[in-house]
C-alpha positions as CSV (number, residue, x, y, z in Angstrom):
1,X,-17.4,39.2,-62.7
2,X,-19.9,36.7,-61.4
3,X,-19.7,37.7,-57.8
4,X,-20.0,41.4,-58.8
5,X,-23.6,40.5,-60.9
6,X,-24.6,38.8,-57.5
7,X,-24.2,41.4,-55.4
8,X,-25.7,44.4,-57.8
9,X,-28.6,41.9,-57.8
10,X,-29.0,41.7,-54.2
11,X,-30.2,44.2,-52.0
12,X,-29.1,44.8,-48.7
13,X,-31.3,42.6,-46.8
14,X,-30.8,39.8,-48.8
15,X,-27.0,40.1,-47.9
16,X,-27.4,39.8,-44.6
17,X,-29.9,36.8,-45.1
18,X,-27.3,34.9,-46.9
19,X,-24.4,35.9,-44.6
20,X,-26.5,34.8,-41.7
21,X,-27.9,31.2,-43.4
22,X,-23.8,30.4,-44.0
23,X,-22.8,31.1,-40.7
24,X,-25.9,29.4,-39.1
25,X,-24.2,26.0,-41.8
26,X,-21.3,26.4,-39.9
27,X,-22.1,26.5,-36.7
28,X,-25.4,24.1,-36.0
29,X,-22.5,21.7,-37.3
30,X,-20.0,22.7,-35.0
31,X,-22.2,23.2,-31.9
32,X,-23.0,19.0,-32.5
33,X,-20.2,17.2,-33.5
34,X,-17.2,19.7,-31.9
35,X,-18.6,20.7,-28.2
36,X,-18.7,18.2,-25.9
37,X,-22.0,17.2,-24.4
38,X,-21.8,19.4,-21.3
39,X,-21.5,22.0,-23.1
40,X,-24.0,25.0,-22.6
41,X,-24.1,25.3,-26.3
42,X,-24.0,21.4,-27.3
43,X,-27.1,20.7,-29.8
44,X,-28.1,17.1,-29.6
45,X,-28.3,14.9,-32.4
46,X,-32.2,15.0,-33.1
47,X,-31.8,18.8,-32.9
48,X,-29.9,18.5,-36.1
49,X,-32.5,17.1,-38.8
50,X,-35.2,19.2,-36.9
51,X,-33.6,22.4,-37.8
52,X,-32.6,21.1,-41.3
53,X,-36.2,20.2,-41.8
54,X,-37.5,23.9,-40.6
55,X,-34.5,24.9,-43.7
56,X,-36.5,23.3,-45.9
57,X,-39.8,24.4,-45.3
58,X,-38.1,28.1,-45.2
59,X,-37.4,27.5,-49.0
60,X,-40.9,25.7,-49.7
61,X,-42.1,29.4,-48.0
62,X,-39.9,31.7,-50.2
63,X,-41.0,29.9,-53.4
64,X,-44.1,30.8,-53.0
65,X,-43.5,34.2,-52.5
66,X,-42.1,34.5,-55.5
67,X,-45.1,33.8,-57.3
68,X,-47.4,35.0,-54.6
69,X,-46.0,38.2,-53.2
70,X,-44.2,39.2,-56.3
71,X,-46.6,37.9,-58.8
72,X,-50.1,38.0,-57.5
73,X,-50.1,34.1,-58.1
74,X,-51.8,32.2,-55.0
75,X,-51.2,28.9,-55.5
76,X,-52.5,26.2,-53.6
77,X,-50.8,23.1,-54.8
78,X,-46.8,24.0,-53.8
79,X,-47.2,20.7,-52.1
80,X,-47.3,19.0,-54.7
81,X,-43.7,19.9,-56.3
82,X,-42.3,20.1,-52.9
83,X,-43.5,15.9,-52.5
84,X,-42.2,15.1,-56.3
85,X,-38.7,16.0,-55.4
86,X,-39.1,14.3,-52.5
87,X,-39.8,11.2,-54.3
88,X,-37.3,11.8,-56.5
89,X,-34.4,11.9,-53.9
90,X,-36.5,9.2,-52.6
91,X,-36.1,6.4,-55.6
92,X,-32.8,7.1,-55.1
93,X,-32.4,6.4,-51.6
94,X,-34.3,3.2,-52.2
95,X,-32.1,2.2,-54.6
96,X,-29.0,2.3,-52.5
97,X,-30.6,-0.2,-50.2
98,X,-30.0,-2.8,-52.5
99,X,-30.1,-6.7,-50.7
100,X,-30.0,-4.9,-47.6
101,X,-33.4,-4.7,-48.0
102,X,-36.1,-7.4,-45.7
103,X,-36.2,-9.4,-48.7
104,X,-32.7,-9.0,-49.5
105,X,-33.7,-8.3,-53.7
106,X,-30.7,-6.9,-54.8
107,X,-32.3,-4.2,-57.7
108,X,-36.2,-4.2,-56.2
109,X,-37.2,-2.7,-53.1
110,X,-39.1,-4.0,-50.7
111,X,-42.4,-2.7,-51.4
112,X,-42.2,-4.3,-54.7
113,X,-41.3,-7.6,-53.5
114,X,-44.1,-7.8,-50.9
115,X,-46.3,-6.8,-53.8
116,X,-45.2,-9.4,-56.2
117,X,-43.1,-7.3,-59.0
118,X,-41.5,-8.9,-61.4
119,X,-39.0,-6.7,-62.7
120,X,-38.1,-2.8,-61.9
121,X,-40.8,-0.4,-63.5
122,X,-39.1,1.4,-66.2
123,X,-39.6,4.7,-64.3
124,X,-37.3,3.6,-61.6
125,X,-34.1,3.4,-64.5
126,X,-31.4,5.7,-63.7
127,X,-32.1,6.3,-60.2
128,X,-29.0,4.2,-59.0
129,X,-27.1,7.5,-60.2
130,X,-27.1,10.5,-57.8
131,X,-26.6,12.7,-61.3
132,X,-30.1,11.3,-62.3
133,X,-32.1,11.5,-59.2
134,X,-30.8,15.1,-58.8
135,X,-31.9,16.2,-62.6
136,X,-35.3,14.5,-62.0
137,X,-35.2,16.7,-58.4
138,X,-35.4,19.7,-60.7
139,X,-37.1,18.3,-63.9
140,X,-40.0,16.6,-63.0
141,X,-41.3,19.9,-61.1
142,X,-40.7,22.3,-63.3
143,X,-41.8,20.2,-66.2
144,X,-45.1,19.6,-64.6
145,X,-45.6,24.3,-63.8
146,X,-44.7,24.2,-66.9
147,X,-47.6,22.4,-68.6
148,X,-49.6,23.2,-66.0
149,X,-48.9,26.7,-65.8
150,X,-48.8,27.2,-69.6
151,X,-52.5,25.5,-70.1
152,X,-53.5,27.8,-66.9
153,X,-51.7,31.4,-67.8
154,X,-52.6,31.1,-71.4
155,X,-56.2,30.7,-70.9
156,X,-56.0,33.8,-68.6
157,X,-56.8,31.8,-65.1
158,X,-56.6,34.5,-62.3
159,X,-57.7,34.6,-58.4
160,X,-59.5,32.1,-56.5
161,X,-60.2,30.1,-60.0
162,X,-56.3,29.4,-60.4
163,X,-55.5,28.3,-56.7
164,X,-58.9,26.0,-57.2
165,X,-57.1,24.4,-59.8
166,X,-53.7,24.2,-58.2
167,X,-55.6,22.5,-55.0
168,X,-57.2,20.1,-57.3
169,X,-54.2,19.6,-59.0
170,X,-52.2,18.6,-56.0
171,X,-55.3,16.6,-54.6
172,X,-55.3,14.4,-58.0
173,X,-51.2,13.4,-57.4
174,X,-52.4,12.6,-53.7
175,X,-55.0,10.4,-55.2
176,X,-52.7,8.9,-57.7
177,X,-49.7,8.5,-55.6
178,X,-52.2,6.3,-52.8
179,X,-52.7,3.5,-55.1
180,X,-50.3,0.7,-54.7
181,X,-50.0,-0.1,-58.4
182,X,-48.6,3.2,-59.4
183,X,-45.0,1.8,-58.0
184,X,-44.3,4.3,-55.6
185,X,-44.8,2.6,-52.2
186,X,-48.5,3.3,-52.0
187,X,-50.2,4.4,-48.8
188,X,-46.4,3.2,-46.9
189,X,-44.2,5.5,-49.4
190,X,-40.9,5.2,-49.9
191,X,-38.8,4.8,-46.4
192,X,-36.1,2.7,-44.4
193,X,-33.2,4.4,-46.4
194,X,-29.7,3.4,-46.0
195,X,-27.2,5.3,-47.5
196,X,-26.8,8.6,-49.5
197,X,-23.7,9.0,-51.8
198,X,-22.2,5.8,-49.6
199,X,-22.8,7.5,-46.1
200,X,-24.8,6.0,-43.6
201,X,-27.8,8.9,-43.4
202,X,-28.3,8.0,-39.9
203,X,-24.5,9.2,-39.1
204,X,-24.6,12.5,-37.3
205,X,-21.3,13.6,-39.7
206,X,-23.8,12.7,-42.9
207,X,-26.9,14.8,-41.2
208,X,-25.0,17.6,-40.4
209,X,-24.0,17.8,-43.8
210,X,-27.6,17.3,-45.0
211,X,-28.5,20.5,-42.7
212,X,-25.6,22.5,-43.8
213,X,-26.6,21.7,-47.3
214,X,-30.3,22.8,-46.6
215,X,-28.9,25.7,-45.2
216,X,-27.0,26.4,-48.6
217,X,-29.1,25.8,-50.4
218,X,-31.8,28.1,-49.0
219,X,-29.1,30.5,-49.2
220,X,-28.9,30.0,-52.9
221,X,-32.7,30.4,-53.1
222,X,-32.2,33.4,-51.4
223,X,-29.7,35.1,-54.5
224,X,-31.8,33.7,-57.4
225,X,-35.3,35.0,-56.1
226,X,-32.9,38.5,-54.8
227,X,-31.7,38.3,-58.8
228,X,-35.4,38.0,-60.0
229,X,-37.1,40.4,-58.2
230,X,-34.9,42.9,-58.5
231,X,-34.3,42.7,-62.2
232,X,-36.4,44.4,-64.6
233,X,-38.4,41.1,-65.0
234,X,-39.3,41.7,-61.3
235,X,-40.9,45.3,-61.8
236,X,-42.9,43.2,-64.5
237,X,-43.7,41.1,-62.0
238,X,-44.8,43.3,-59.2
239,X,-47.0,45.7,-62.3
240,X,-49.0,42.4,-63.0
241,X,-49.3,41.9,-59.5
242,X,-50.6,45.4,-59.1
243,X,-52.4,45.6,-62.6
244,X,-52.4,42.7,-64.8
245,X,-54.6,44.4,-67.4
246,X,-53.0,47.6,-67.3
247,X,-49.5,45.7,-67.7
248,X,-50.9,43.4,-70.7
249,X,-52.4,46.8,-71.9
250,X,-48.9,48.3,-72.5
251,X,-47.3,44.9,-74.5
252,X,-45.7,43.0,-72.2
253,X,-45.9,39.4,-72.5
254,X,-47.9,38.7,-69.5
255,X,-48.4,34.9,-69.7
256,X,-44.3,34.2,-70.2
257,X,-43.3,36.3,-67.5
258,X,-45.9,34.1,-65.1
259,X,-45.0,31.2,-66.6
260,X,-41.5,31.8,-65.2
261,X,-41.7,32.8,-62.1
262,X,-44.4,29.3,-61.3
263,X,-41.5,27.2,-62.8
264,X,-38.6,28.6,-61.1
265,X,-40.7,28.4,-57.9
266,X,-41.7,25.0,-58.4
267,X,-38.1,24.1,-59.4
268,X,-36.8,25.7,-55.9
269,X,-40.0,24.1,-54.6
270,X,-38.7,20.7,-55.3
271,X,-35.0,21.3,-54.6
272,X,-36.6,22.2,-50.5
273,X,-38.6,18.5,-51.0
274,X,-35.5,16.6,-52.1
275,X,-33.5,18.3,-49.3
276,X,-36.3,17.4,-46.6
277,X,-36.6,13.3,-47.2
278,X,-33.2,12.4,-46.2
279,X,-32.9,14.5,-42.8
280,X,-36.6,12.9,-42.1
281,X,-36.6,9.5,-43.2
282,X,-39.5,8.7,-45.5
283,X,-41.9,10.5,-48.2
284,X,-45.8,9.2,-48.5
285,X,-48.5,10.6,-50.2
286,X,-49.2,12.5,-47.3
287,X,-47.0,15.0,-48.2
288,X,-49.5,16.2,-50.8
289,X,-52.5,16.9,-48.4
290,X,-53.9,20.1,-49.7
291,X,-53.6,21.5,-45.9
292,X,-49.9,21.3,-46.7
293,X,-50.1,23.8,-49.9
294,X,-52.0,25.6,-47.4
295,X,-49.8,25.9,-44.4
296,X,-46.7,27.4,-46.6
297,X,-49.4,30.1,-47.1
298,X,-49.9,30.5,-43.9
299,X,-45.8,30.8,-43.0
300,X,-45.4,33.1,-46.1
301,X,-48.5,35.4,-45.0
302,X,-47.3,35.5,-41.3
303,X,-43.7,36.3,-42.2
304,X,-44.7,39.0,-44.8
305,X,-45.0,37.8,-48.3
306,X,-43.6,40.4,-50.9
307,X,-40.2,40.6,-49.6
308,X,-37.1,38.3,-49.4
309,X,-36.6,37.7,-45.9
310,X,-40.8,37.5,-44.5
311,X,-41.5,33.8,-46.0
312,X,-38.0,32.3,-44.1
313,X,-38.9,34.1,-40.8
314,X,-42.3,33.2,-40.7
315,X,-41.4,29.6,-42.2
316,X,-38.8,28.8,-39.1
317,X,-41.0,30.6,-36.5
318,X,-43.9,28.7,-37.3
319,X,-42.8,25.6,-37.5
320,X,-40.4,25.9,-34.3
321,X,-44.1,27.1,-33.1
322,X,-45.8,24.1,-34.0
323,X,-42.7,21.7,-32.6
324,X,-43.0,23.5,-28.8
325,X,-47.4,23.4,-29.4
326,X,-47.6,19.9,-30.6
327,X,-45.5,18.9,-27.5
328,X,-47.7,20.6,-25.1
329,X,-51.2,20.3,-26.6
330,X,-51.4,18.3,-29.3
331,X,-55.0,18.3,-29.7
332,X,-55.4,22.4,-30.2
333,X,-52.1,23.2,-32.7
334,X,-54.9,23.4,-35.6
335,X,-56.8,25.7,-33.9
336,X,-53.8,27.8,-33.3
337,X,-52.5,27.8,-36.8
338,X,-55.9,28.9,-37.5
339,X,-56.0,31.9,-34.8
340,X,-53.1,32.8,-36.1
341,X,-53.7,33.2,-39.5
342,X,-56.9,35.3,-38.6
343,X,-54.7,37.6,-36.6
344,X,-52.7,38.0,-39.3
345,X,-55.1,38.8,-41.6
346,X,-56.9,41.5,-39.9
347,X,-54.1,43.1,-37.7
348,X,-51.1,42.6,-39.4
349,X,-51.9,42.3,-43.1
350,X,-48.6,42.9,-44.4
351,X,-46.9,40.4,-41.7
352,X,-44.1,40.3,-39.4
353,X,-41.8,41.8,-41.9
354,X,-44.0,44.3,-43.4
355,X,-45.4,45.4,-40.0
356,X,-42.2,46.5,-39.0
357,X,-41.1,48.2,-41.7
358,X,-43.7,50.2,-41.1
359,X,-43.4,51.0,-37.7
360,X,-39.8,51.9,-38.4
361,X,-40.9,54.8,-41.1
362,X,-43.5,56.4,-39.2
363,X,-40.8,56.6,-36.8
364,X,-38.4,58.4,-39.5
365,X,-39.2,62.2,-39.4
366,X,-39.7,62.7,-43.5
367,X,-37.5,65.2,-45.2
368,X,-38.9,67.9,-47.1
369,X,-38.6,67.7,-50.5
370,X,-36.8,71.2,-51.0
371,X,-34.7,70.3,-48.3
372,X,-31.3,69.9,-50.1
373,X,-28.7,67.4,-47.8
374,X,-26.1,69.5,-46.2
375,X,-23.4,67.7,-47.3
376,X,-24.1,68.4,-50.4
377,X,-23.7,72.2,-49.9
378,X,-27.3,73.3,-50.9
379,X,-29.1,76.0,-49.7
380,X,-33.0,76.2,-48.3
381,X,-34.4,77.8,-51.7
382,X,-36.1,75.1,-53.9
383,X,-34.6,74.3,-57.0
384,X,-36.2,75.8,-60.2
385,X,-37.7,72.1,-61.2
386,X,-39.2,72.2,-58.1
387,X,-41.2,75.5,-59.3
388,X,-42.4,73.9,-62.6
389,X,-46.1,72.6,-63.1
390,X,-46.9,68.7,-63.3
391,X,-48.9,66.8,-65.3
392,X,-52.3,67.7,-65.9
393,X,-54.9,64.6,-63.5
């Protein structure tokens, strides 16, 4: 019964995705621990927690499109729950270090030793436990869209004013998260992890199964935002994205069905942040720089935001952009990124996705509309609804 709710839920597209983002789990995997080095096909072991990283940045990308492209909600500050599941995952990876640590403190880390801690913030309780860290992964991102998306939606905060707020909003945790006495590493982070549920994370079995997991897990953001979108709740969604006024206008609860849609994305938000830390080592406050809220923008608006499959492609092909650029000219990948979104903007508007969607329907002859299919049996006359009047404009 389950699987049959899935798959009415999904469209076809989103099938394929999925299908493609498991097979792609199995076989980055197999193409770096199974084939030999001189093997064509081999993929080196830094290959692997590259590509799980671009995963992760492909969900960061489709939870914003939730709320952008299906909700008319441009936020700015998507950094900020991406970098607070990161440091979630993050206190937990510290506290599997134990006296392996520089100091060798068996319960602090090290940051808190150099900076003369007593005892373990209270904060920091619970993260010993993979359970815990994983609920705060979820709760302390969705907790924060929901306060701060209740104060904002309720007080009817639309357009440039709301993704003001959302930048200032992530800029404020950057702030925060900088100063050393806040307990969270300060301007160094959180870094020099060990172990995740007792395997080495430096193993190349453990990060192939952190980059198959990414890869599952985008799948699963893949179904729930398919599931959303395609609901009734999504045609909510898309009317306030096309007319908020006209949709409050007919009764529909327009602040709760926002309100949603920013939590669920902040919650897949923070599931991509928590996925990202381990396959790359460490989590600073640098991973709230507003130009990070800004780049997923970028990779949704080039991919094609409004649809399922636009934010992924354009999240992978940027970033695997920016990986070859940085290598060769390090100095100009801003200026690319920049060209690029301006290209996007005023020649391809509805992105990679969108742009070819229409290209293939212009190509598609248009049937006529008393043009009964011939399978059917019908006949060239037009049907006698055809024939009636409509509505009076």
């Amino acid at each position: 019964m389950i699987s049959q709710l899935i798959f009415r839920a999904l469209d076809k597209r989103a099938v394929w995705v999925v299908s493609a983002l498991l097979l792609v789990a199995l076989a980055i995997p197999f193409a770096n621990l199974v084939l030999p080095e001189g093997n064509p096909l081999h993929l080196p072991n830094y290959a692997v927690p590259l590509f799980g990283k671009y995963m992760t940045y492909a969900m960061l990308a489709l939870a914003l499109d939730l709320v952008w492209g299906y909700c008319g909600i441009l936020s700015l500050g998507h950094a900020a729950f991406f970098s607070l599941g990161g440091y979630a995952m993050g206190m937990y990876l510290m506290r599997q270090i134990g006296a392996r640590g520089v100091y060798g403190n068996p319960v602090l880390p090290d940051f808190m030793v150099f900076l003369n801690y007593k005892e373990l913030p209270w904060f920091w309780y619970g993260f010993d436990n993979f359970w815990f860290a994983a609920l705060m992964v979820v709760l302390v991102p969705g907790l924060l869209a929901f306060v701060f998306g209740f104060l904002a939606f309720r007080s009817r905060v639309t357009g440039v004013y709301l993704s003001i707020i959302t930048q200032a909003m992530t800029y404020a945790l950057l702030l925060a998260f900088f100063r050393n006495d806040l307990g969270f590493g300060g301007n160094n982070g959180l870094t020099d992890f060990k172990d995740i549920l007792g395997f080495n994370v430096q193993a190349g079995t453990t990060r192939a199964a952190l980059f198959a997991a990414s890869s599952i897990a985008l799948a699963i953001a893949v179904i729930v935002c398919s599931a959303i979108v395609n609901s009734k709740l999504g045609k909510v969604m898309i009317a306030i994205r096309d007319a908020e006024s006209r949709t409050r206008f007919l009764g529909y609860r327009v602040d709760n069905v926002k309100l949603f849609a920013f939590v669920v994305s902040a919650v897949i938000a923070g599931v991509a942040g928590a996925l990202y830390v381990p396959q790359v080592g460490i989590i600073n406050p640098g991973e709230f720089e507003p130009g990070n809220s800004i780049e997923v923008v970028i990779w949704t608006a080039v991919g094609g935001r409004g649809t399922i499959v636009g934010p992924i492609l354009g999240g992978l092909l940027v970033n695997a952009g920016k990986s070859i650029f940085t290598g060769v000219w390090p100095d100009y990948w801003l200026y690319a990124l920049g060209g690029l979104f301006i290209f996007v903007t005023l020649f391809m508007p509805k992105g990679i996705v969108g742009s070819l969607r229409s290209l293939f329907s212009r190509k598609t002859p248009p049937r006529e509309d008393n043009e009964a299919p011939r399978e059917t049996g019908g006949t060239d006359t037009p049907l006698a609804t055809d024939l009636q009047p409509g509505p009076a404009e």
